[in-house]
C-alpha positions in Angstrom: 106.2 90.8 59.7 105.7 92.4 56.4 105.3 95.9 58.2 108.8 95.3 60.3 110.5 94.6 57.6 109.3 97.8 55.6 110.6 100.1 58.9 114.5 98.5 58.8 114.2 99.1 54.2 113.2 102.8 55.4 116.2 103.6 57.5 118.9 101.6 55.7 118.1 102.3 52.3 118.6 106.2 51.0 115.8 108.1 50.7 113.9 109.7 48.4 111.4 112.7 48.7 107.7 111.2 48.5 106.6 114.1 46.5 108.8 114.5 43.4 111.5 111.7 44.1 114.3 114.4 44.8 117.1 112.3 46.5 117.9 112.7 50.0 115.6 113.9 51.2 112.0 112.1 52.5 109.6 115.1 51.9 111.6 118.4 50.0 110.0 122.2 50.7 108.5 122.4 47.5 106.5 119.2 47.8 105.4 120.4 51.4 104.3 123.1 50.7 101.5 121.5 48.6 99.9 120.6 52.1 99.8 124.7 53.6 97.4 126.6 51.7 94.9 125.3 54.3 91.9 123.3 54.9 88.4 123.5 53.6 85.2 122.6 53.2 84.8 119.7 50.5 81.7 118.2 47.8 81.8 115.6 45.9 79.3 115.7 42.9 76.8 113.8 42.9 77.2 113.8 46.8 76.1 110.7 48.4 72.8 110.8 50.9 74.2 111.0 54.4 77.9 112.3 53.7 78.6 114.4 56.7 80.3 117.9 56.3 84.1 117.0 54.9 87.0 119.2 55.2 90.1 118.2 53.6 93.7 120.0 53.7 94.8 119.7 49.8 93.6 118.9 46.2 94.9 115.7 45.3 97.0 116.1 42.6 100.6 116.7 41.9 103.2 116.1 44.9 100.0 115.5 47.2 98.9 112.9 45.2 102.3 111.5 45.2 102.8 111.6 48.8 99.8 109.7 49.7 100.5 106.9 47.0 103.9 106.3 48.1 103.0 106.4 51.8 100.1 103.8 51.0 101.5 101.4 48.3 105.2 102.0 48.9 105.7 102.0 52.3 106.9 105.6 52.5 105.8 105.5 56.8 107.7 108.2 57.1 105.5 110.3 55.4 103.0 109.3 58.2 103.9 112.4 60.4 103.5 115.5 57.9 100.0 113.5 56.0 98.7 113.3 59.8 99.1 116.9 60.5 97.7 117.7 57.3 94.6 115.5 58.4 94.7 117.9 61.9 94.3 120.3 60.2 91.7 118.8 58.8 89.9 117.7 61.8 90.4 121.4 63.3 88.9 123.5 60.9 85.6 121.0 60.7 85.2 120.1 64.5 85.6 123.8 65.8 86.0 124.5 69.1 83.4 122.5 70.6 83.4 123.8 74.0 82.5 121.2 76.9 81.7 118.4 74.0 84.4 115.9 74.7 87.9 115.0 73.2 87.7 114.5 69.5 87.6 110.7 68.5 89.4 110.3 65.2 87.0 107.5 63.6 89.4 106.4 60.5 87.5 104.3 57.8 89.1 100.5 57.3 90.9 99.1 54.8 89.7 95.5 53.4 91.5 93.2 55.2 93.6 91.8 51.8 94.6 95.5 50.9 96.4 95.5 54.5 97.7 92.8 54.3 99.2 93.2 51.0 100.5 96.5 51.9 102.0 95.0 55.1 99.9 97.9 57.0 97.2 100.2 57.0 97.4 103.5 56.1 94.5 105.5 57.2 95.0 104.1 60.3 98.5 104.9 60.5 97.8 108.4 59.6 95.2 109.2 61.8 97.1 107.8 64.3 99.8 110.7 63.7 96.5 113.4 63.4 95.3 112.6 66.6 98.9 112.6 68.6 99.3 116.6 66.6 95.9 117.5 68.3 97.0 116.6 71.7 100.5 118.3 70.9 98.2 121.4 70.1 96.4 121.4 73.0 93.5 119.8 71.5 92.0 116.5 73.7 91.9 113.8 70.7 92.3 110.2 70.7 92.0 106.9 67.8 89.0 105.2 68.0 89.4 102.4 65.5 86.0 101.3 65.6 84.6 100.6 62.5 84.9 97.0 60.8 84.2 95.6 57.4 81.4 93.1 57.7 81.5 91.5 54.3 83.9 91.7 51.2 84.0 94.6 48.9 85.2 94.8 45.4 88.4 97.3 44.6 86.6 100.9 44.7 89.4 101.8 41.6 87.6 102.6 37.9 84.1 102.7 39.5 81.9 105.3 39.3 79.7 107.1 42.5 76.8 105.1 41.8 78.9 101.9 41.7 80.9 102.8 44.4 77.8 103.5 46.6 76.5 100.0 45.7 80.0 98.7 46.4 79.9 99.7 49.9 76.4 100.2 51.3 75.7 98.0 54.5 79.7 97.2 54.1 80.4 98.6 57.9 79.4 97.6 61.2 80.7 99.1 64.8 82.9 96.7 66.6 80.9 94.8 69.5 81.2 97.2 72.4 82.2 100.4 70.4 78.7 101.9 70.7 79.6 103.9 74.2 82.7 104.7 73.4 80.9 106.7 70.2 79.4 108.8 73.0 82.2 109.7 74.5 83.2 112.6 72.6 82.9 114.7 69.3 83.7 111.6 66.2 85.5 112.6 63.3 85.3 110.2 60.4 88.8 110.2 59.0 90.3 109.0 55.6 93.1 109.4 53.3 91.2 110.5 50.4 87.6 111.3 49.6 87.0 110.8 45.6 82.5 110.2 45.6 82.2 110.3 49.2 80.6 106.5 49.2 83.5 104.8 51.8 82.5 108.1 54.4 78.8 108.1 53.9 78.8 104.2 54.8 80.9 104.9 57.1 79.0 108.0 58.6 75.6 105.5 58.3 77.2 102.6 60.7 77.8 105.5 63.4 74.7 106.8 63.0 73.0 103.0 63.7 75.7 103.0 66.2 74.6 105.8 68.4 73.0 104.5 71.5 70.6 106.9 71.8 70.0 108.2 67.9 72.1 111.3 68.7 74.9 111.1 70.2 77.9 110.6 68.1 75.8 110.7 65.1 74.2 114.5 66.4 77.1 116.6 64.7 78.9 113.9 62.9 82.1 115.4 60.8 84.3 114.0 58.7 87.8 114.9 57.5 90.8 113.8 54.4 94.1 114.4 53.8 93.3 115.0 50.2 89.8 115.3 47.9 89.4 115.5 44.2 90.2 119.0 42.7 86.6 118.9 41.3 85.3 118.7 44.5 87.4 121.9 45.8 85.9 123.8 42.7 82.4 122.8 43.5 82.7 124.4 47.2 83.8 127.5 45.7 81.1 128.0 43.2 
């Protein structure tokens, strides 16, 4: 009901860009542009044991930081489309070509159950949801595979540190009953909105991996991709 209501408050009210608040506009040039330089290779420090290879498409600071914020906690949904081709982007420049490997499987990582429902809808989920429909626009064979659940309660991963966060969330995921052959089916991409110490995507990365039906599989290869990443984690990658 909650997420209704948020679509009608978008398209009566007036608008407001999602980057710098610029009336009358959703998203202004300025603020887009902070999504185009392009998408790279990521590191958290310390990185997490078992993070796959991350790319993400932007630092998160400034307007990109905005953006994401007000798409998650202030039910800007319109941002969805221009944050899920950021996330293709994403997705493309980690997954490669591929060849004969399948359709990409855009795996996003779950919010807790009371964040969605406070927020009145899920936001990785909606995004990747736009990533993988700007795939198959590009040509690229992609689909959603919503797969992974939350299999006991986590704390809010805000003001704790990596080691913390990694405690916070180890053993938190599962694969949904019957998810284990679609996993094979194709080239998985672990999505998210953000990657800050890389705990939510190792955890993430460790419940495909137990997943896999055979040991390979979807975890043989495994990816992962963000909208955004910490700027310290773009300046590791470069040193």
């Amino acid at each position: 009901m909650r997420g209704w209501w948020r679509e009608i408050v978008g398209l009566v009210l007036p608008v407001a860009c999602g980057g710098c608040g610029r009336p009358r506009t959703e998203l202004c040039t300025e603020c887009a542009a902070g999504l185009a330089p392009g998408p790279r290779r990521v590191r958290p420090a310390p990185e997490p044991d078992g993070l796959p290879v991350v790319h993400a498409a932007a630092p998160y600071e400034n307007a990109v930081r905005a953006m994401l914020l007000a798409h998650k906690e202030r039910g800007a949904l319109g941002l969805a489309g221009v944050l899920g081709g950021a996330l293709a982007a994403a997705v493309r420049a980690g997954a490669g070509h591929g060849g004969d490997a399948g359709p990409l499987l855009l795996v996003p990582v779950p919010s807790a159950r009371r964040a969605t429902a406070g927020r009145g809808h899920d936001p990785v989920r909606r995004i990747a949801a736009a990533a993988a429909a700007e795939l198959r626009c590009g040509g690229t064979r992609a689909g959603l595979l919503p797969l992974l659940r939350q299999r006991r309660a986590v704390a809010d991963q805000a003001g704790l540190g990596a080691r913390d966060r990694q405690t916070n969330m180890a053993g938190a995921l599962v694969v949904a009953a019957g998810g284990r052959k679609l996993l094979d089916c194709g080239r998985v991409v672990l999505v998210d909105d953000l990657l800050t110490t890389g705990a939510s995507l190792a955890e993430a990365a460790r419940a495909v991996r137990a997943a896999s039906r055979t040991g390979m599989g979807a975890a043989e290869g495994l990816r992962a991709a963000v909208v955004a990443a910490s700027p310290s984690a773009f300046e590791i990658n470069r040193n």
